[in-house]
C-alpha positions as a Markdown table, in Angstrom:
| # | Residue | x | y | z |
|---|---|---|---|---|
| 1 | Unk | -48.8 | 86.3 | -174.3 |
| 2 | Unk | -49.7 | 88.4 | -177.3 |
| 3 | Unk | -53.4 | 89.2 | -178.0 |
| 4 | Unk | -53.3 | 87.1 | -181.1 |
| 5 | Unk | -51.6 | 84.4 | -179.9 |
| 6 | Unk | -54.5 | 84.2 | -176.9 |
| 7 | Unk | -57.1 | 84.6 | -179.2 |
| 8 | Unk | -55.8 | 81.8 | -181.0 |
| 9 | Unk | -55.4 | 79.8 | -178.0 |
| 10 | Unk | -58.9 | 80.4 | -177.1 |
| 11 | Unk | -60.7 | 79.7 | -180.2 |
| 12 | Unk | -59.2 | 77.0 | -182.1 |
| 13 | Unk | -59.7 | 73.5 | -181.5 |
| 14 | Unk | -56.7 | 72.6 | -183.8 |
| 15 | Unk | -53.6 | 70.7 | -182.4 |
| 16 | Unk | -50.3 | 70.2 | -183.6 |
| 17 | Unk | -49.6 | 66.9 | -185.2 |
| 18 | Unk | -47.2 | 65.4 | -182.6 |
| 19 | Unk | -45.3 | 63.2 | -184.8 |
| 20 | Unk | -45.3 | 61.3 | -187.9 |
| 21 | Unk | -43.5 | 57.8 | -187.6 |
| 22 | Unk | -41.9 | 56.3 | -190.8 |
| 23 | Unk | -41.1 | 52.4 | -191.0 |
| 24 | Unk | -39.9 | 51.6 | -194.7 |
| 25 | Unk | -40.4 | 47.8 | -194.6 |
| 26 | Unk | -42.5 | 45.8 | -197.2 |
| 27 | Unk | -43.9 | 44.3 | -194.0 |
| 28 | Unk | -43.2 | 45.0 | -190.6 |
| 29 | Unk | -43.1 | 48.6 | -188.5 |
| 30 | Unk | -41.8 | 49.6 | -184.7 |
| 31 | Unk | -43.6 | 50.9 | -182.0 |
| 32 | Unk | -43.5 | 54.9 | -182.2 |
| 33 | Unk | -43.8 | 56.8 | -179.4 |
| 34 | Unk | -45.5 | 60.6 | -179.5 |
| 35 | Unk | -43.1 | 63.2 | -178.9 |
| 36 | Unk | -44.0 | 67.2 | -178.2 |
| 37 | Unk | -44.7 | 69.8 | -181.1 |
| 38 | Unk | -42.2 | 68.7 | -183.2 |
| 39 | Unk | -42.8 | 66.3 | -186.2 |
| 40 | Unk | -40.6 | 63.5 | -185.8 |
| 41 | Unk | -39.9 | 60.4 | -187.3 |
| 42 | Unk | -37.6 | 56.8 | -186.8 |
| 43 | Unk | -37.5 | 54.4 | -189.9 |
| 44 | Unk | -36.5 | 50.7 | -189.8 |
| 45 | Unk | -36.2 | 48.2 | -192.8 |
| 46 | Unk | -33.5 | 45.8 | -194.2 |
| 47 | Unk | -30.4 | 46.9 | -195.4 |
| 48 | Unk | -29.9 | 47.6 | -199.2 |
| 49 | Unk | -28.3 | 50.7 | -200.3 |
| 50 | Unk | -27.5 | 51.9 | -204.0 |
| 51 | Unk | -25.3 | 55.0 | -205.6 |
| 52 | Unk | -29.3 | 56.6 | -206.1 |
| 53 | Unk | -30.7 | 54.9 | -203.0 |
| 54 | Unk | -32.6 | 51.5 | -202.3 |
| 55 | Unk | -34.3 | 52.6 | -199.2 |
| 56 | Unk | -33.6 | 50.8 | -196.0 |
| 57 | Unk | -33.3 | 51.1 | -192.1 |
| 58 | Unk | -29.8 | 51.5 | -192.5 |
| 59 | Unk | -30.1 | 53.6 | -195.6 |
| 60 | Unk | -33.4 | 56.1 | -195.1 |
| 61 | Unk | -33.8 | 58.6 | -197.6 |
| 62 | Unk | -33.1 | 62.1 | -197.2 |
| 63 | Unk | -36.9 | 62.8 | -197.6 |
| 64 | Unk | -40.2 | 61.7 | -198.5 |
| 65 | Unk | -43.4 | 64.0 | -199.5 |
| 66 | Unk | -46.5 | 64.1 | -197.9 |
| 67 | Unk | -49.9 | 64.3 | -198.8 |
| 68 | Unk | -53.4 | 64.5 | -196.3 |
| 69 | Unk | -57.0 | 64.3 | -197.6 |
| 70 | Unk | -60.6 | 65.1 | -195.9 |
| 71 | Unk | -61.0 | 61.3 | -194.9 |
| 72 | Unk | -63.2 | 59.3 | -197.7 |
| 73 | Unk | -63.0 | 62.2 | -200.2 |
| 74 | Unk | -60.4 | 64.2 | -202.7 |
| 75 | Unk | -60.5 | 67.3 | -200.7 |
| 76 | Unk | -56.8 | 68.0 | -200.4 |
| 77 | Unk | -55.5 | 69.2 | -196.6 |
| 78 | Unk | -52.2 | 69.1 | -197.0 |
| 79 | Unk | -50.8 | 69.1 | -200.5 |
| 80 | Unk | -46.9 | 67.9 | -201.1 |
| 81 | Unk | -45.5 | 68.9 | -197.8 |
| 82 | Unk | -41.5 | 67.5 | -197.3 |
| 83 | Unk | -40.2 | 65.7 | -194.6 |
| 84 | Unk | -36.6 | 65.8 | -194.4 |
| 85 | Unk | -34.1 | 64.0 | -192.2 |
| 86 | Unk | -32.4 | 65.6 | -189.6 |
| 87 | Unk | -30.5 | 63.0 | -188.1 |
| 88 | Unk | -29.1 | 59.6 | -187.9 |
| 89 | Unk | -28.5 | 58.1 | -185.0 |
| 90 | Unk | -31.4 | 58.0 | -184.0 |
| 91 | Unk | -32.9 | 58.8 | -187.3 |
| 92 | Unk | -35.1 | 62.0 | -187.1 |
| 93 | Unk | -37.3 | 63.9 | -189.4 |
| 94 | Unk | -38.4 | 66.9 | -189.3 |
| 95 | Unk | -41.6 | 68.5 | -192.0 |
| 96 | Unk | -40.7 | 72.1 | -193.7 |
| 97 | Unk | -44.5 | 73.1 | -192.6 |
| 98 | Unk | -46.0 | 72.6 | -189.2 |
| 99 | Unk | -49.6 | 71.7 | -189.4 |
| 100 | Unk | -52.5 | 70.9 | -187.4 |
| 101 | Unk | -55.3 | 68.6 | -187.0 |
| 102 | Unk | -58.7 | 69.8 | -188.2 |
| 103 | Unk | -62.0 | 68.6 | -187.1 |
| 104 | Unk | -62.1 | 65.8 | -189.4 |
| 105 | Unk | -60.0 | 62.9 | -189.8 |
| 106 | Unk | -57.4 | 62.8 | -192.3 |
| 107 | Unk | -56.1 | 60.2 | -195.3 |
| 108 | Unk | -52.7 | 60.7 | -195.3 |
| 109 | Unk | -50.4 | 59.7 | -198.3 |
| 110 | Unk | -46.7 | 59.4 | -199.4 |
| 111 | Unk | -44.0 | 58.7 | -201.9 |
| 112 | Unk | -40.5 | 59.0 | -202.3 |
| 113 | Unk | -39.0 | 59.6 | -205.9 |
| 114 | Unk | -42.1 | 60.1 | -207.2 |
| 115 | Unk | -41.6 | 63.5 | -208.4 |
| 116 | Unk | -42.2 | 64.1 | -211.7 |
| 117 | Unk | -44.4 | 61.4 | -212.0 |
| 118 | Unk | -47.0 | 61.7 | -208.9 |
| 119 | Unk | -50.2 | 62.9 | -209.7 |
| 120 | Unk | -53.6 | 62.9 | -207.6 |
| 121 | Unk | -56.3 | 62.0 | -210.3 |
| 122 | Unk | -60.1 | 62.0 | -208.8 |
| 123 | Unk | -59.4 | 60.5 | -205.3 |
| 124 | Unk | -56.5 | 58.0 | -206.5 |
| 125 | Unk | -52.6 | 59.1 | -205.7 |
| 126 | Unk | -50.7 | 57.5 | -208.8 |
| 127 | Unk | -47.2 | 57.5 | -210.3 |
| 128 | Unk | -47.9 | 58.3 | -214.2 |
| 129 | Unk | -46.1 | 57.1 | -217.0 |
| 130 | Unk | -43.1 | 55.8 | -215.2 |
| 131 | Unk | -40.4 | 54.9 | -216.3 |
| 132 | Unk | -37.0 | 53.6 | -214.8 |
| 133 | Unk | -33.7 | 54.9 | -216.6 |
| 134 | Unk | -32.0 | 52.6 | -218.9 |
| 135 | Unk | -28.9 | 52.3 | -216.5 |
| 136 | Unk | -28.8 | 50.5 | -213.3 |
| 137 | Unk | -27.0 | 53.5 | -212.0 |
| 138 | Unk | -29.7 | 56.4 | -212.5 |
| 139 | Unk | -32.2 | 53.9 | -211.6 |
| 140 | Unk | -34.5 | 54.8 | -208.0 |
| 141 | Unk | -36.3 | 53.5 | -205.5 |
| 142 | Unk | -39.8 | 54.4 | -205.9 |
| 143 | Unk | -41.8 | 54.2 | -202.8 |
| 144 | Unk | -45.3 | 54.9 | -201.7 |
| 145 | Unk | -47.4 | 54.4 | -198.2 |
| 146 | Unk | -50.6 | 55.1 | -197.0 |
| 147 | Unk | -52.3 | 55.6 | -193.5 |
| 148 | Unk | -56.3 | 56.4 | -193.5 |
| 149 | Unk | -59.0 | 57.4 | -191.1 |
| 150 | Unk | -56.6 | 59.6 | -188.7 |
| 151 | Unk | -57.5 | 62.2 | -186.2 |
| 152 | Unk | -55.8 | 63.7 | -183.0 |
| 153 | Unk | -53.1 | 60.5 | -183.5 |
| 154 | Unk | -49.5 | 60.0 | -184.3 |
| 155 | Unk | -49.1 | 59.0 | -188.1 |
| 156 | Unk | -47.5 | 56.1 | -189.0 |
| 157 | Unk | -46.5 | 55.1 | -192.4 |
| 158 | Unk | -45.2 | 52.3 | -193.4 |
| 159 | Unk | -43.6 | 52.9 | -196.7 |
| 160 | Unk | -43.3 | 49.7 | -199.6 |
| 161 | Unk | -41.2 | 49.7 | -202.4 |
| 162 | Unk | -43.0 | 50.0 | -206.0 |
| 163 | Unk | -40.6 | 48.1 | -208.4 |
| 164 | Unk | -39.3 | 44.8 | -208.2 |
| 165 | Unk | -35.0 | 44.8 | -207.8 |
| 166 | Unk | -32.6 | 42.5 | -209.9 |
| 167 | Unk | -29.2 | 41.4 | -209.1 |
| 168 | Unk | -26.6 | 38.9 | -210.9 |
| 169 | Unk | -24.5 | 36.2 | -209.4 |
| 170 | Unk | -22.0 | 33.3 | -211.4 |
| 171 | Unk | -21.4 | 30.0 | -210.3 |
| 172 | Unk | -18.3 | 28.3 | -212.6 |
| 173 | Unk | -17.8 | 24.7 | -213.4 |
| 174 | Unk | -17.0 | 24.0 | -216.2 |
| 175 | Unk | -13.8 | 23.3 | -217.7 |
| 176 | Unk | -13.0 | 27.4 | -219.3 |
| 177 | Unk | -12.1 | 30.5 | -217.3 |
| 178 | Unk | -14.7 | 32.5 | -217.0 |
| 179 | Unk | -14.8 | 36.3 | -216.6 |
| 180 | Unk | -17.8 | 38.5 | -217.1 |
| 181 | Unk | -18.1 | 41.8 | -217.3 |
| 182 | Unk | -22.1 | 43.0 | -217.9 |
| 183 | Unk | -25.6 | 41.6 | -218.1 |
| 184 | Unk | -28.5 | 42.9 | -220.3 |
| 185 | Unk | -32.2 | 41.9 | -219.8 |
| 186 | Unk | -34.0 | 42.4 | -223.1 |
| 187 | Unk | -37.6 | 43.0 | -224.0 |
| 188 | Unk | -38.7 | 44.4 | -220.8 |
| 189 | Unk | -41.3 | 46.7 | -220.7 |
| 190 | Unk | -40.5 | 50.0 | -219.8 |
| 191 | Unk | -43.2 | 52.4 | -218.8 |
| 192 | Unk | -46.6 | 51.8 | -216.7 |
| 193 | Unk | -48.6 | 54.0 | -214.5 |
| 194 | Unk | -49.1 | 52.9 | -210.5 |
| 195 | Unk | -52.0 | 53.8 | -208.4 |
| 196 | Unk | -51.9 | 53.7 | -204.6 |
| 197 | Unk | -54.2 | 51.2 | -202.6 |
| 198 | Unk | -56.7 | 52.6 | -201.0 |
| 199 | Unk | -55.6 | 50.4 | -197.7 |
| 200 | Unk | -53.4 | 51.4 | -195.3 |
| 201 | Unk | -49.4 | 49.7 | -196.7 |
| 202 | Unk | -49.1 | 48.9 | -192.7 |
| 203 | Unk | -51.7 | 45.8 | -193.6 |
| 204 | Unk | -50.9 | 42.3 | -194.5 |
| 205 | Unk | -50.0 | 42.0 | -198.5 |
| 206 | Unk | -51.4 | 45.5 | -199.3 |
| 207 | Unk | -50.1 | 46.8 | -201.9 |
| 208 | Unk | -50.6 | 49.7 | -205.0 |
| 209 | Unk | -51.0 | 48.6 | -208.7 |
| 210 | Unk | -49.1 | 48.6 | -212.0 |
| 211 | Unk | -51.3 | 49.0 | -215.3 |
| 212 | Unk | -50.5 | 50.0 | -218.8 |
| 213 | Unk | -47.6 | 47.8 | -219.2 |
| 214 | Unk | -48.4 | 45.5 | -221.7 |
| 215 | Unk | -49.5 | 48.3 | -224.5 |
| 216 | Unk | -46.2 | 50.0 | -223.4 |
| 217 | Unk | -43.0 | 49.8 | -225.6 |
| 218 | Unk | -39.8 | 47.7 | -224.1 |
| 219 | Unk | -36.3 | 48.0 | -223.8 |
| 220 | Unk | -32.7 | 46.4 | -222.7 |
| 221 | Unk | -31.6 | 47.1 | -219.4 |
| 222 | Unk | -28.2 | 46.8 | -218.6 |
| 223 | Unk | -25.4 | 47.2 | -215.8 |
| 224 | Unk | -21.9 | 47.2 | -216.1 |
| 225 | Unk | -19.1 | 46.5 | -213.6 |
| 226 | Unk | -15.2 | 45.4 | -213.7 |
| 227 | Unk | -14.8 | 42.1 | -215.0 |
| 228 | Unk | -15.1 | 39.4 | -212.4 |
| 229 | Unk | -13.5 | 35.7 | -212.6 |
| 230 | Unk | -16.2 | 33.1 | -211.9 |
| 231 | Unk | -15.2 | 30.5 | -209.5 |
| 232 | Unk | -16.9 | 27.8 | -208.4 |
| 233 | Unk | -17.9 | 29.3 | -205.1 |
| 234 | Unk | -20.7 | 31.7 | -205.8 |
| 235 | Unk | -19.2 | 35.3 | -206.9 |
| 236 | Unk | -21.5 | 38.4 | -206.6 |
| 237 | Unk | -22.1 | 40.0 | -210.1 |
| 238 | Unk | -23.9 | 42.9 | -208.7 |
| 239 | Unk | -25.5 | 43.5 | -205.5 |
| 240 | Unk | -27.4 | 45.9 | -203.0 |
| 241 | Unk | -24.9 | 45.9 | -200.6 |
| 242 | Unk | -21.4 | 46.9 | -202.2 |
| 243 | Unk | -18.7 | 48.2 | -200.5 |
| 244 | Unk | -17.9 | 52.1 | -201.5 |
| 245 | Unk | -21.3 | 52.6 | -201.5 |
| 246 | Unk | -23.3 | 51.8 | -204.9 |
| 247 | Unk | -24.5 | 48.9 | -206.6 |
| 248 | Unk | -25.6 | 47.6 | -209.6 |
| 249 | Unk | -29.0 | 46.2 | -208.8 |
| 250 | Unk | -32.0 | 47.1 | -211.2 |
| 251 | Unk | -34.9 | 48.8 | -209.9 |
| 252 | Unk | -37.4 | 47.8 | -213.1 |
| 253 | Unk | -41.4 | 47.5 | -213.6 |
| 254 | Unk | -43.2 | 44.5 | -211.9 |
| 255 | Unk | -44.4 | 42.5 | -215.1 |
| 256 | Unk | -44.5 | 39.3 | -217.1 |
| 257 | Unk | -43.2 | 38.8 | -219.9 |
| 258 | Unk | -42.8 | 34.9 | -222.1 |
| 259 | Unk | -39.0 | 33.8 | -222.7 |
| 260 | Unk | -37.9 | 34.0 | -225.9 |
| 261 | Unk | -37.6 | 31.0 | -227.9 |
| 262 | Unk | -34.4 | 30.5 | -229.7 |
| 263 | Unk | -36.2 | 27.7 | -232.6 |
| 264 | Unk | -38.5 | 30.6 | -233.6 |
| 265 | Unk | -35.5 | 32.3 | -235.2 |
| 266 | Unk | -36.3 | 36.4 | -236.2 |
| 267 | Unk | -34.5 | 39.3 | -237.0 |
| 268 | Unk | -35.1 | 40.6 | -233.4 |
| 269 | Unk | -35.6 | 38.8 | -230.1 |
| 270 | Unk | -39.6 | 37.9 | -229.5 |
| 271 | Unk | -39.9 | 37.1 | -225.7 |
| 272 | Unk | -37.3 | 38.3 | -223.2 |
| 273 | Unk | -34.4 | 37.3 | -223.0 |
| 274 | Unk | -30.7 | 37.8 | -220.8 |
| 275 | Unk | -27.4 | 39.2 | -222.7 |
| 276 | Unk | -24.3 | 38.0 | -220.4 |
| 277 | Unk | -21.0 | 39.9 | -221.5 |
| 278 | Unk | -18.6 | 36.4 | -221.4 |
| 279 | Unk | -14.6 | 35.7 | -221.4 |
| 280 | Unk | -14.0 | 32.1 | -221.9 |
| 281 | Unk | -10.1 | 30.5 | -221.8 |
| 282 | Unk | -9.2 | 27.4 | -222.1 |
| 283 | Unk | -7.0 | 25.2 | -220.1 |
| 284 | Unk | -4.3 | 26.4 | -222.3 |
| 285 | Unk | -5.3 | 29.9 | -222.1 |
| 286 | Unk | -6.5 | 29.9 | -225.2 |
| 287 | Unk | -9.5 | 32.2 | -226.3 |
| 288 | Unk | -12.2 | 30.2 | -226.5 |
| 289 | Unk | -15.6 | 32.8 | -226.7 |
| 290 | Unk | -15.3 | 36.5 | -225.8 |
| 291 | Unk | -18.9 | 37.6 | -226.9 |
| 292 | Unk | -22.4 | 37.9 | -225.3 |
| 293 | Unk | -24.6 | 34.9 | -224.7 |
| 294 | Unk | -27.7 | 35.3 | -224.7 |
| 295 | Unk | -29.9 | 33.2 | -222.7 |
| 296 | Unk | -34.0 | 32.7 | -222.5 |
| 297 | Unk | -35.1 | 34.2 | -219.4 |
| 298 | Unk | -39.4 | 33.8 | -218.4 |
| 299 | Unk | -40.2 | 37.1 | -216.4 |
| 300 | Unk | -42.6 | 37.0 | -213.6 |
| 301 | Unk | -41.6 | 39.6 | -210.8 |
| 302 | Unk | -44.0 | 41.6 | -208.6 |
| 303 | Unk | -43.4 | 44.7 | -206.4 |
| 304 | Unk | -41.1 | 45.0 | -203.6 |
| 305 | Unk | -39.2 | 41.7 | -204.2 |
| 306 | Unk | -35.3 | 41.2 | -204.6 |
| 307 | Unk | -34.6 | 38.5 | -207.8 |
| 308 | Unk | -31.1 | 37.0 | -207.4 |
| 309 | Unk | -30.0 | 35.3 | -210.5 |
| 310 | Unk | -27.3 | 32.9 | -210.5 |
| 311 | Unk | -26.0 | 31.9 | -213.7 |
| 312 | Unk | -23.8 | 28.4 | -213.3 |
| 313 | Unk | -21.5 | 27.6 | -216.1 |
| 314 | Unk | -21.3 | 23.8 | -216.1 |
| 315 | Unk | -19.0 | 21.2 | -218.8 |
| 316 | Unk | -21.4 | 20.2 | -221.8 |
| 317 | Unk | -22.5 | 22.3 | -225.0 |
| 318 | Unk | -25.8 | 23.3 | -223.8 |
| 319 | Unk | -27.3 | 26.4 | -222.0 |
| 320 | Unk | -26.2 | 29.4 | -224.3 |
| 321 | Unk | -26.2 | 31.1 | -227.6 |
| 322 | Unk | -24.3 | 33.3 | -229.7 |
| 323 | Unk | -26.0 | 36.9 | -229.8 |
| 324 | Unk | -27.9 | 37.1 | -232.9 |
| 325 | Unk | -32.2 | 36.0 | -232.9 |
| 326 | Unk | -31.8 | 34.8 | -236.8 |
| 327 | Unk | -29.7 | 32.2 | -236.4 |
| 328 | Unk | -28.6 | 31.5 | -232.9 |
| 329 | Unk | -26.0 | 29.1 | -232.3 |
| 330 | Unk | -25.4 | 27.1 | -228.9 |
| 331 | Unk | -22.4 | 28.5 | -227.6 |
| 332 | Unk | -19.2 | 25.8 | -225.2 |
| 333 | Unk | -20.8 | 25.1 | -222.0 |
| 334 | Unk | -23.4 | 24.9 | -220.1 |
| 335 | Unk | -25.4 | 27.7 | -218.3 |
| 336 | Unk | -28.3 | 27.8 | -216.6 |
| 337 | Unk | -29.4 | 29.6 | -213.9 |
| 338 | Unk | -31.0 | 29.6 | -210.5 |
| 339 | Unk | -33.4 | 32.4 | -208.9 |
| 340 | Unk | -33.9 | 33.4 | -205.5 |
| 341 | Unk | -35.8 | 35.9 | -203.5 |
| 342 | Unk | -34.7 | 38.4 | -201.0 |
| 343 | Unk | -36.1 | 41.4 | -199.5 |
| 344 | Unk | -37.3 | 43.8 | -200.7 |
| 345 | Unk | -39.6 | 41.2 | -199.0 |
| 346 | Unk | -39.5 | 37.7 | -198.9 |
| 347 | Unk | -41.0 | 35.9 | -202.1 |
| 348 | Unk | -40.7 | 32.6 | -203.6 |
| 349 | Unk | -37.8 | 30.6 | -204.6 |
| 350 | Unk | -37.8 | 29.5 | -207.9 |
| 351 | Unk | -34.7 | 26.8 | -209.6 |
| 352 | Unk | -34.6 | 27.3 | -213.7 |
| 353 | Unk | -32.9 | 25.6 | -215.8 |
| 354 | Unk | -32.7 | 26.9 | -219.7 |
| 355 | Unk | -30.9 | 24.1 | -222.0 |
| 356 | Unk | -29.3 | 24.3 | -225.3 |
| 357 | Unk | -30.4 | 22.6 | -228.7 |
| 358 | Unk | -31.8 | 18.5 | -227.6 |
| 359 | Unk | -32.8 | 16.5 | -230.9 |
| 360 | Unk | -35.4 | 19.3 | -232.2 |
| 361 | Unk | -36.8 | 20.3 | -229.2 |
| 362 | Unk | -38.3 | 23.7 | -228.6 |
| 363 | Unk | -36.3 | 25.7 | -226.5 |
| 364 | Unk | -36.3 | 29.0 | -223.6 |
| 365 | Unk | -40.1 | 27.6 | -221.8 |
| 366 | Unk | -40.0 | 28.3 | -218.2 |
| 367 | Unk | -42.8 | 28.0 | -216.0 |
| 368 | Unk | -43.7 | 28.6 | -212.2 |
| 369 | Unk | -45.6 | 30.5 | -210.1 |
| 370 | Unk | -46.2 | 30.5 | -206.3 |
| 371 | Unk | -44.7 | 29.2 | -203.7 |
| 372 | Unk | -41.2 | 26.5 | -204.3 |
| 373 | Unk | -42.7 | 26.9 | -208.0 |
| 374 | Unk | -39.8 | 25.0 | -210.3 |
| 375 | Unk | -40.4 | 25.8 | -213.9 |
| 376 | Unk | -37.9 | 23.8 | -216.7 |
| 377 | Unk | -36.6 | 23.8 | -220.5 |
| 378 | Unk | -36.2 | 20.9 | -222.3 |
| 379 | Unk | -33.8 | 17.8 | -220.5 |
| 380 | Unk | -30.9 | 17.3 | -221.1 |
């Protein structure tokens, strides 16, 4: 043994963190179990996966960073470390820096895809200014976790997923063809800052915060695919789990925004609203409406939950209108649309209906919050 490394050995009271365990659910995390020197971590969670990565048991990422303060202050102890995997089955991880436990415990903090955004602003870790591309495509995951009040322990951090996830579905019957080819969501805020919680993302409905959204500008998100024929039997628009690889879910900022109201006609849409990229044929295989629809949407989504919407074309004149605020006109048949929960975690399931033009009435108002919360337009 070398003279330092004795003198080492007989002077400091620092130890090697054994292992830091990673569980990616909203919710739930596995047993760890301490290994030797090496920094190790297993991840478990439910299985989404994207071109640019929704996170997932199945689908870990390739890294996280790291963060460790003097416990109850801002005193930084470890400052951006990586963790990268460095294996799959099981999944490992191994830190770029080895470090050891001092004589104080230790907050320890985390993101993943929050460079470029994370900041640590007196005592509060933070993503500023976010702001998810316009593209489904280039969108990411942004994840956080947080694990307090440690000392001579194995880490475990349970990581949670920041933005809320959208994905499209069709239900078809009514008496056209359908094909449809993109959706837009319009007036959707588009930037906010998110701060941490200060309680450890392992605990029951912990989670960070979103502020600054309201005062922030909006904008249309949209995702593309090949056209798809609506049947009658549910068909998949876009989804998380999408063989080849990608998908076409949107990873957007938790908010809540009022549906727009087609009978307060305007130059531009006020309230948010959905833009569905439509083929209709006729029995005869006539062209019947090859345009966008646009359809009142109320937005109420919250972190880490999965929003399925199903629009169902049905027979009738009601549901739809042509694309333009000023003067928009109820387009062939019927649409309107239902909305589910997945995870991300499990959430609430909410039925919508949005109606056409009824004898005057004002149209696009959904309501509901909640649990089984059922919010309605106008009957038809």
């Amino acid at each position: 043994m070398t003279p330092l490394i004795e003198n080492v050995m007989k002077h400091s009271p620092f130890i090697t963190i054994a292992m830091l365990a990673v569980v990616m659910t909203a919710c739930t995390q596995d047993d760890m179990h301490d290994g030797t020197n090496l920094i190790t971590f297993e991840a478990t969670t439910s299985n989404t996966a994207r071109s640019q990565a929704s996170y997932s048991s199945s689908n870990p990422p390739s890294s996280f960073t790291v963060y460790a303060v003097k416990n109850g202050t801002s005193e930084l102890y470890i400052n951006g470390d990586v963790v990268n995997k460095t294996g799959n089955s099981p999944v490992t991880w191994e830190s770029a820096a080895t470090r050891y436990w001092p004589a104080y415990p230790l907050d320890f903090h985390a993101h993943v895809n929050g460079s470029g955004f994370y900041e640590y602003s007196e005592g509060t870790p933070r993503f500023k200014d976010f702001k998810p591309a316009a593209e489904a495509s280039h969108q990411l995951d942004l994840m956080y976790a947080v694990k307090t009040n440690l000392s001579r322990t194995t880490v475990r951090l349970n990581f949670r997923h920041a933005l809320a996830q959208v994905t499209f579905s069709a239900v078809n019957n009514s008496e056209y063809a359908i094909e449809i080819s993109e959706v837009k969501i319009g007036n959707i805020h588009q930037q906010a800052t998110f701060s941490f919680p200060s309680q450890d993302t392992d605990g029951t409905d912990v989670t960070g915060t979103w502020s600054g959204i309201e005062s922030s500008a909006t904008a249309v998100y949209s995702v593309t695919f090949n056209s798809k024929s609506v049947t009658s039997e549910k068909t998949e628009l876009t989804g998380v789990n999408v063989s080849g690889g990608g998908d076409g879910s949107l990873l957007l900022i938790p908010q809540k925004v009022t549906a727009w109201n087609p009978e307060n006609k305007s130059d531009n849409y006020i309230g948010s609203y959905f833009l569905v990229k439509v083929k209709m044929t006729d029995s005869g295989n006539a062209l019947a409406y090859n345009d966008y629809i646009a359809v009142p949407v109320a937005i109420d989504w919250r972190p880490g939950v999965h929003y399925v919407y199903t629009f169902r074309f049905s027979k009738g004149s009601n549901g739809g209108y042509t694309p333009d605020p000023s003067n928009p006109i109820s387009i062939l048949s019927s649409i309107a649309y239902d909305i589910s929960t997945e995870d991300f975690i499990a959430g609430e399931e909410i039925t919508t209906d949005i109606n056409g033009p009824q004898s005057g009435e004002p149209q696009g108002s959904i309501s509901g919050s909640g649990t089984d919360a059922v919010g309605e337009g106008p009957e038809s």
